[in-house]
N, C-alpha and C positions, 0 to 999 in steps of 0.2 A: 542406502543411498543418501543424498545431500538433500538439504531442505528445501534447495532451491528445483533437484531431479523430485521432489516428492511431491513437490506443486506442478510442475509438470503434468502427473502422472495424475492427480488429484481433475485438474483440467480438464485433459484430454478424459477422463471418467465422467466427470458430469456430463461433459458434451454427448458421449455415447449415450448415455441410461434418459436424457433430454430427444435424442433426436426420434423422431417420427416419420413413419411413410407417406403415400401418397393420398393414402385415407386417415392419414391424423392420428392413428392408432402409436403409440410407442414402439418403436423396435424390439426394445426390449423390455415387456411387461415391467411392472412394479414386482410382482414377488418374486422375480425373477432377477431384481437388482440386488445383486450383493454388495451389502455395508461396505465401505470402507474402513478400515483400520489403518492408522497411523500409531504404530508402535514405535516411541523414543522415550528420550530421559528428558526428564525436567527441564521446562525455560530452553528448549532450541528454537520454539516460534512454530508448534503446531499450530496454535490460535492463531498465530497472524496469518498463517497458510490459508486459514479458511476464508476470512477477511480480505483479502486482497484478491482470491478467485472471486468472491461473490460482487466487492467491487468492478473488477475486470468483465466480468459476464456478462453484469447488469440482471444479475437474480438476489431474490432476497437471502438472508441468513437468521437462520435463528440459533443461537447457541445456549449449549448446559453443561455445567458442570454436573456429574451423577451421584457426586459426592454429598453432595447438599441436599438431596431428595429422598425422600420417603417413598415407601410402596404405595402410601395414600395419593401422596400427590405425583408420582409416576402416572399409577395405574386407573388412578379415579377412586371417588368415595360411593362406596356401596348402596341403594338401595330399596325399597322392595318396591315391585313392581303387578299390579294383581294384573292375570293374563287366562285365559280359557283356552285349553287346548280339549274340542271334541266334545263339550259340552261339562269338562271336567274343569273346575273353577284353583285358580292355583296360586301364590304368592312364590316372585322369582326373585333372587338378587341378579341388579344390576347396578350398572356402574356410570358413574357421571364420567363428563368426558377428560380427560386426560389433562393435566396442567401444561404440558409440553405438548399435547396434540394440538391444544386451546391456542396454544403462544404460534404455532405454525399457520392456525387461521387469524389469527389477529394481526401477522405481520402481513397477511395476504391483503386486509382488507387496509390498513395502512399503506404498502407501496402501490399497491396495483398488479402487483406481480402476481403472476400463478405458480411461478416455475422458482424453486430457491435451495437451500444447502440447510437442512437439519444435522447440527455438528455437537455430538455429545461428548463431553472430554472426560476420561478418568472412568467408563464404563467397568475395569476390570478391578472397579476401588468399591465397588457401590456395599450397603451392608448385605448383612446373612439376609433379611426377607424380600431384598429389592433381587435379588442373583436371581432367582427364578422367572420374577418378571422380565429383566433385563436382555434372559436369554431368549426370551421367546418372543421381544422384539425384533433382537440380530435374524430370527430363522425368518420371522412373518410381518416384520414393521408395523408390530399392531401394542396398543395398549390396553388390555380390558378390549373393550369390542372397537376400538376406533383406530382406523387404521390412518399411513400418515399419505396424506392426501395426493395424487397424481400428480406427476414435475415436482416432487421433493425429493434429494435425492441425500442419501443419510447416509455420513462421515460421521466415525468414533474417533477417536484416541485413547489411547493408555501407557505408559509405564512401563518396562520391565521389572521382574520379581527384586531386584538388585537395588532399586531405588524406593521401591516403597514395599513396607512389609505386609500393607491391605491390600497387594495384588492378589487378585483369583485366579487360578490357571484354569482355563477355557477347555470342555473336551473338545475330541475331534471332530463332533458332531456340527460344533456350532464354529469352529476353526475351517472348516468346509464348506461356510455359510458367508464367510467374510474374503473378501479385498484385502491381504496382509498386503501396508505397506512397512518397509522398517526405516525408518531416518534414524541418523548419525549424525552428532556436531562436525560442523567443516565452516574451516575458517573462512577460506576463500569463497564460497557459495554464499557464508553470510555478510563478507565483505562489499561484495553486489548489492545485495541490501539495506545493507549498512547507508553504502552512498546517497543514494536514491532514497533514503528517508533522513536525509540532513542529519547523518550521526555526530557530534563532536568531534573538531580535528584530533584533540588531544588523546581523545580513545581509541578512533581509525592509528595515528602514529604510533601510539605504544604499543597496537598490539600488530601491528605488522613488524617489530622489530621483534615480537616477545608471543609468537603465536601461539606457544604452549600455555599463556595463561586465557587467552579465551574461553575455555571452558575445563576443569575438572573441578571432580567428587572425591571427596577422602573420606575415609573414616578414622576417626584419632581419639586418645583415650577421652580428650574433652566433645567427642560428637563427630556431628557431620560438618566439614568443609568444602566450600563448593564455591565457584563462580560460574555463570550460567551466561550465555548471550541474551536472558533476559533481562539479568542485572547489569552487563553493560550498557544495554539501551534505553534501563529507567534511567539508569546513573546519568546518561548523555543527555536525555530531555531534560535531569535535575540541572547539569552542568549551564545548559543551555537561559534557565528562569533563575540562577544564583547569580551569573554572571550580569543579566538584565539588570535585576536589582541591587546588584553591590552589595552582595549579601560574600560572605567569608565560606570559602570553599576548602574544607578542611579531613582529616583523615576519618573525623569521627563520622561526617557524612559519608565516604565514600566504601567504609567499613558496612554502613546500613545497606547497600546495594552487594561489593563484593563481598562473600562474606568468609572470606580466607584470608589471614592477619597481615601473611606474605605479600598476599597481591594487592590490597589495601595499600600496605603501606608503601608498597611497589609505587603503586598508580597515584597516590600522593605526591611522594618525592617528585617524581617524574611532571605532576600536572604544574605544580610549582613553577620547575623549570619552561614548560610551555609557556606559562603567561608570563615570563620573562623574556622569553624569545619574541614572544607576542607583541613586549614592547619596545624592544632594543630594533626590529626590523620593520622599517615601515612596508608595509604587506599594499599600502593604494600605492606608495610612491614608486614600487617596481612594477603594478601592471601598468601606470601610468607611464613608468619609460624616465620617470626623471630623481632613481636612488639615490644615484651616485654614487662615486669610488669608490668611500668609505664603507656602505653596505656591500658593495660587491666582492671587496678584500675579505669580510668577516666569512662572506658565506662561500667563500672561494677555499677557505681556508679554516671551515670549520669540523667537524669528527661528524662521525656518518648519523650520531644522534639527532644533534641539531641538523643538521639538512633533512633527517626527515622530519623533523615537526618544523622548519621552515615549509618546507613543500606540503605538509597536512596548511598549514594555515595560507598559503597563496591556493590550492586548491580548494579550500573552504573559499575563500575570496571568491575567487572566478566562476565556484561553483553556484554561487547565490547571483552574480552579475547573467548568467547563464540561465539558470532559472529564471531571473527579471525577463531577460530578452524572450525568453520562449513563451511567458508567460502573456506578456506583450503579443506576440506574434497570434498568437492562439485568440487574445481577445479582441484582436482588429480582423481574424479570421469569421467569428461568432458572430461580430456586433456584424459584419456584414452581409452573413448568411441571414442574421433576423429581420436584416431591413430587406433585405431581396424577399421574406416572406410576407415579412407586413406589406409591403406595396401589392403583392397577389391579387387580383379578383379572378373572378369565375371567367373559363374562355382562356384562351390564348393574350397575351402580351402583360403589361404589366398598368395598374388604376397608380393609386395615389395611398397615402398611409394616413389611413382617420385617426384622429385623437383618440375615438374609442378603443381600436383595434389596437391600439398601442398601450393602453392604459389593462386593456385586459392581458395582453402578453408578460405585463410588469407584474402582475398579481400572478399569471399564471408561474413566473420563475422564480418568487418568492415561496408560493406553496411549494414548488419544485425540493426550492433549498432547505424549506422546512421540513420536509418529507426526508430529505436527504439525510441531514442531522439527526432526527428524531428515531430514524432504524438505522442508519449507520453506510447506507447504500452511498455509490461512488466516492470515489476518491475525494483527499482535501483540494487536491488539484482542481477537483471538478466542480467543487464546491464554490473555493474560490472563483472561478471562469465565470460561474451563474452570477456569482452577485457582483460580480465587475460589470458584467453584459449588463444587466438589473437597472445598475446605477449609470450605464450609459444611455440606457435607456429613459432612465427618469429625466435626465439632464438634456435630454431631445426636449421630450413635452413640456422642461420649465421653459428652456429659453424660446420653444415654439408661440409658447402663453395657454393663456386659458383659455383663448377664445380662438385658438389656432386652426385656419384648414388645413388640407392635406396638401397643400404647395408649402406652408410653414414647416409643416411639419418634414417634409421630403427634403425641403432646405435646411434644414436644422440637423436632419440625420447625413444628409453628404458632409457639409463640414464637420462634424462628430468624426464622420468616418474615414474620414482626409487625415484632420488632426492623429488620429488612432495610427494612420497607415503612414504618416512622418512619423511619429516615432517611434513605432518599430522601425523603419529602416535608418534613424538615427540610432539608437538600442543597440540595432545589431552592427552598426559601422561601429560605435564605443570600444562594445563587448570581442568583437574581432580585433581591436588594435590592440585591447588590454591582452586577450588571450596571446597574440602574436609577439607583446614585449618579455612574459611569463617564458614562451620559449626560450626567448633572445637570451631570457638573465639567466635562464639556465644552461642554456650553449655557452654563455661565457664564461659560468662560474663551476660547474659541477663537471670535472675530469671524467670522472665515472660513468660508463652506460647507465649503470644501475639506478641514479636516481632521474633520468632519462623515460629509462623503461617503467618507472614506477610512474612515471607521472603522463605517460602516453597509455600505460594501461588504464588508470584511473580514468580518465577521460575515454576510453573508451566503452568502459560499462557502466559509464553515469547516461541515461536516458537523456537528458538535457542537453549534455556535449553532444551527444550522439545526433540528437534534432536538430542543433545548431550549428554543425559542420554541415552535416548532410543538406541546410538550406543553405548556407551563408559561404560555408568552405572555411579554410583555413591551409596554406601552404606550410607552415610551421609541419603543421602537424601529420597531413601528408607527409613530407617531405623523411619522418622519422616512425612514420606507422607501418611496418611491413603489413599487414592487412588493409594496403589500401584499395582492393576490390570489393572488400565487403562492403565501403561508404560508398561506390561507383552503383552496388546492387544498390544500396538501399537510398541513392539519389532516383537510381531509375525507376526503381518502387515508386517513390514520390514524386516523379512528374509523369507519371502513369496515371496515378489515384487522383492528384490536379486535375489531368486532362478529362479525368470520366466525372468527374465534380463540375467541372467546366461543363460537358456536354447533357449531365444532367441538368443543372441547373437553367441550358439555354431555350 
């Protein structure tokens, strides 16, 4: 399966081996949870799989490579223990606690969480004296005498024999004991996530024209050759900090990431020509509506190349205006929900907002965000949200003063909160007339369905577009989305979930 069906499946497994009855018992014991195994090749985003579930869940993560570890510090260091069995006096070996069991309670006492994903990558690489420890995790989740603690729920990965020669082949015993998942590279699966993690246009365009370089492994008489989608996505984050800084973006960097001479010098050529395109088309002055003929002839009348990395870079465009606005929306949504809790007292209706209780909500979202940082838990989205709210917060109690009551302070957060909620609906009237001219130039420049359909599907499984039609609307896009029942379901989702947020909150 795809990596984006293998995070599914990953999901929907935690949730089960998590869920509990009506007496808090688990459903399904601990030694009764079979590991997960994610079996693939190299660099298709096991790791980010895990990552992104444990974000999404809101459980902790602790991860290992088992390549790195010793039987010592697997299993614990040995030793003696004097013990009386019966009135017989005895010296026993034991075993200190486990360096991975240690790291699963430390991450506990750190988040707060009880409930989290122990994810070991590369188990079927470990050496000759770690294999027997190893296996007798998979059967019993245990290291030496310590087992891995209740609501942890233990995801492996490894390898096929084909890509690494330190694979171990598993007996049946302990293959009977595991969760086989198998992932497969797939472009379009990581194309999805590609979006939604702000890939480079110039990487998304070249390889939607050229999907066979995405990923392969050769073997040649000088080694191994390979590009992996985890070298396009460092490569993207480099592209991303060369370009910031005006630094020289050249073959010999992008050889360091792809590391196939072909596809190097491929994604060279090619990036060259992007940042030409980049500058010959002005990318604001068309969502703004005012190009002009001159651009509209070139892209009217340009080979199917350049229209696609025009359209990668007007969708890069819109896709960050999109992001702004949502991002906006979200924080005028937060800051509002905080001040509806600071004003709370005990009882029915609603007090006033003390300086105190507001100064300690401010320390409370700072530790939040440090907490957050520090183990890796929710998203950068989410991250970012906390310290906007943070800093909206702060800027209540300056301009409230320091000697503020709770009538300053109540006035201080309504206009905050006024100013927040003009502009998001300025944001989104913007971001809708830019997204709306973006159509136009493309109805009147591109003959073809096909770069049409490319740029209605991308906006369809970018998260962002997806939030921001579904509030704001867009006819453009209606108008060319044969799936427009799916935004009809997921408006009515969302003024479903308003209404019961409404009714709780009343």
């Amino acid at each position: 399966m795809n990596i984006r069906d293998a995070k599914e499946q990953v999901c929907n497994t935690v949730k089960a081996y998590l869920a509990r009855d009506e007496y808090g018992n688990l459903m399904i014991p601990t030694e009764k949870q079979r590991p997960i195994f994610l079996m693939g090749p190299p660099g298709i985003g096991k790791t980010a799989i895990m990552e992104q579930v444990a974000a999404e869940m809101g459980v902790a993560l602790v991860s290992y490579s088992m390549t790195h570890h010793t039987r010592q510090s697997a299993l614990g260091l040995p030793f003696i223990e004097h013990k009386n069995y019966n009135g017989m006096e005895c010296n026993v070996s034991e075993y200190t606690m486990s360096e991975i069991i240690a790291a699963v309670y430390d991450r506990m006492q750190e988040t707060g969480l009880n409930s989290g994903i122990l994810f070991l990558d590369e188990i079927n690489c470990v050496s000759e004296t770690l294999a027997p420890v190893m296996l007798q995790f998979l059967q019993y989740k245990v290291f030496g005498r310590h087992q891995v603690p209740e609501g942890w729920v233990v995801v492996t990965a490894g390898n096929p024999p084909e890509y690494n020669t330190s694979v171990r082949e598993f007996d049946v015993v302990t293959w009977d004991r595991l969760k086989r998942i198998d992932v497969e590279p797939d472009y379009a699966a990581w194309r999805e996530y590609a979006l939604n993690r702000h890939m480079h246009p110039s990487v998304l365009t070249y390889l939607e024209a050229r999907k066979g370089e995405f990923y392969k492994i050769e073997s040649t008489v000088d080694g191994k050759r390979f590009v992996t989608a985890r070298g396009w996505e460092d490569l993207s984050q480099m592209l991303w900090i060369y370009e910031k800084y005006d630094m020289k973006v050249n073959e010999a960097l992008i050889a360091q990431y792809l590391q196939d001479p072909k596809s190097s010098c491929g994604f060279a050529v090619y990036y060259d020509l992007f940042r030409k395109y980049q500058e010959d088309y002005k990318v604001e002055a068309i969502l703004s509506g005012t190009a002009g003929e001159k651009i509209d002839v070139r892209a009217h009348d340009a080979g199917f190349d350049e229209r696609l990395a025009l359209l990668g870079l007007l969708l890069d465009a819109i896709g960050g205006k999109l992001r702004a606005a949502v991002m906006v929306q979200d924080e005028a949504g937060m800051l509002a929900e905080e001040l509806k809790k600071l004003k709370k007292v005990k009882g029915n209706g609603n007090g006033g907002m003390p300086p105190v209780r507001i100064a300690a909500r401010i320390r409370d979202l700072e530790q939040e965000l440090a907490r957050d940082k520090k183990t890796g838990g929710k998203t950068v989205e989410s991250q970012q949200l906390k310290f906007r709210v943070a800093e909206d917060l702060r800027t209540i109690a300056a301009e409230a003063g320091d000697k503020a009551d709770q009538a300053k302070m109540d006035a201080a957060g309504d206009r905050l909160l006024n100013a927040r909620l003009d502009e998001m609906n300025q944001r989104a009237a913007d971001t809708g007339f830019q997204l709306s001219n973006l159509f136009r130039f493309c109805e009147r420049n591109f003959d073809e369905k096909q770069e049409m359909l490319i740029l209605v599907t991308e906006l369809t499984i970018n998260r962002n577009a997806v939030r921001f039609i579904s509030r704001w609307g867009c006819d453009e896009y209606f108008a060319h989305n044969s799936g427009l029942k799916f935004y009809e379901r997921q408006r009515d989702i969302d003024q479903r979930l308003q209404a019961l947020d409404e009714t709780i909150g009343a």
